[in-house]
C-alpha positions as CSV (number, residue, x, y, z in Angstrom):
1,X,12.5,6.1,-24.8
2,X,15.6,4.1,-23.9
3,X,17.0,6.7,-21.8
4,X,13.3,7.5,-20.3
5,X,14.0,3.9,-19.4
6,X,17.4,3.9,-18.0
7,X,16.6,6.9,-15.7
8,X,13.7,5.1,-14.4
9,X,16.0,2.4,-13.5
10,X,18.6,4.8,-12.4
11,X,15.8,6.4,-9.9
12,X,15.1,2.9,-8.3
13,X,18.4,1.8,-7.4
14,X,19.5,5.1,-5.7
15,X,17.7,5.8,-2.5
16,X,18.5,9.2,-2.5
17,X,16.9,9.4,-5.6
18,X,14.1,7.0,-5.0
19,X,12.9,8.9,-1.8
20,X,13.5,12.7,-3.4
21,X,10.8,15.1,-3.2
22,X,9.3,15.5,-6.5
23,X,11.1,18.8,-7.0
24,X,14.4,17.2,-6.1
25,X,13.8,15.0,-8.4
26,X,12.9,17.4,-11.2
27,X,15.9,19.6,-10.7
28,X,18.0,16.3,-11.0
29,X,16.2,14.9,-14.5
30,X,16.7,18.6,-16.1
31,X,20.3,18.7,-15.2
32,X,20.0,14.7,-16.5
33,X,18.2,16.2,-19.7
34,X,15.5,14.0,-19.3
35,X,12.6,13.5,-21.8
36,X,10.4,16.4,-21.1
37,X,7.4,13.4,-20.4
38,X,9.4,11.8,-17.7
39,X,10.3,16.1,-16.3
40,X,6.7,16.6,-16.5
41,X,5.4,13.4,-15.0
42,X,7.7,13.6,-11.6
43,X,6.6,17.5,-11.1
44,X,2.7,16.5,-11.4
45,X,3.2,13.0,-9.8
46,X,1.3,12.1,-12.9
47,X,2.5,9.0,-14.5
48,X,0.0,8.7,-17.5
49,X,2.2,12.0,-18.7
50,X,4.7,9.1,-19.9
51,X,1.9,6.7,-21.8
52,X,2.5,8.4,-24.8
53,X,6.8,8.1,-24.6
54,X,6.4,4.2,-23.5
55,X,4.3,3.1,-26.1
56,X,0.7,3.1,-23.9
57,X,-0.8,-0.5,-24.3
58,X,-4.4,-1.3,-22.6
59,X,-3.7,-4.6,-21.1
60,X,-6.7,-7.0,-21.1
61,X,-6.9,-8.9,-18.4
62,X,-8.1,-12.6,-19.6
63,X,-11.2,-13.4,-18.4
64,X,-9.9,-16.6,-16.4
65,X,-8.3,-14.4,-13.7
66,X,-11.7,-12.3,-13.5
67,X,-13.1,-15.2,-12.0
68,X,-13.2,-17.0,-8.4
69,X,-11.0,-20.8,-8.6
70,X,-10.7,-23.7,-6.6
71,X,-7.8,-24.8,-5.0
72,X,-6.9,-28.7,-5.8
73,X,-9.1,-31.1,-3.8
74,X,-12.0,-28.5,-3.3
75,X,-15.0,-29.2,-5.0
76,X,-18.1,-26.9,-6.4
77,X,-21.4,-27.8,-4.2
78,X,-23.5,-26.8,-7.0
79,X,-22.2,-29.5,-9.4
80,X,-21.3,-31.7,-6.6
81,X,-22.0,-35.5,-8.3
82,X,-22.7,-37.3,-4.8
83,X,-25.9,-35.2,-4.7
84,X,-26.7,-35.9,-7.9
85,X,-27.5,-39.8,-7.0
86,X,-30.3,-41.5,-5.4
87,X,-29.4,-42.3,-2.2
88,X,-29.6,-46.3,-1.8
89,X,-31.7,-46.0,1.4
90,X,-34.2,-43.8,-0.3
91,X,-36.7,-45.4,-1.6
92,X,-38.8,-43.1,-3.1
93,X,-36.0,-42.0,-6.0
């Protein structure tokens, strides 16, 4: 896996490499003797190929990032507090 790794890193530094056709690319990682996921995975232009190789975790995303915020100062109209009191000229609450 480490050396799946290091050509990976190897790809992204080199432009040549980075912006090869995928068959340029494949002819390179054979000569490289690449891991016959990462060969596989460049011809088809299939990245799951390489789950397996690189140890494929499902990551979760927490549920607090699923979910709209609010910036600092902004406040939620629906539990807004001022429209939670009678108003002083009201009379009637």
């Amino acid at each position: 896996m480490s050396d799946t790794i290091e050509l990976l890193e190897a790809i992204g530094r080199d432009a040549s490499l980075r912006h090869a056709t995928s068959e340029e690319l494949t002819s390179v990682l054979q000569q490289a003797k690449a891991s016959d996921a990462l060969t596989a995975a460049v011809a088809s232009g299939d990245s799951s190929l390489l789950a397996v190789e690189l140890g494929h975790n499902t990551n979760a995303a927490p549920q607090a990032t699923q979910t709209p915020g609010q910036l600092d100062g902004e406040t939620d109209p629906e539990h807004d507090e001022t429209t939670d009191t009678p108003s002083k000229s009201d009379p009637t609450k």
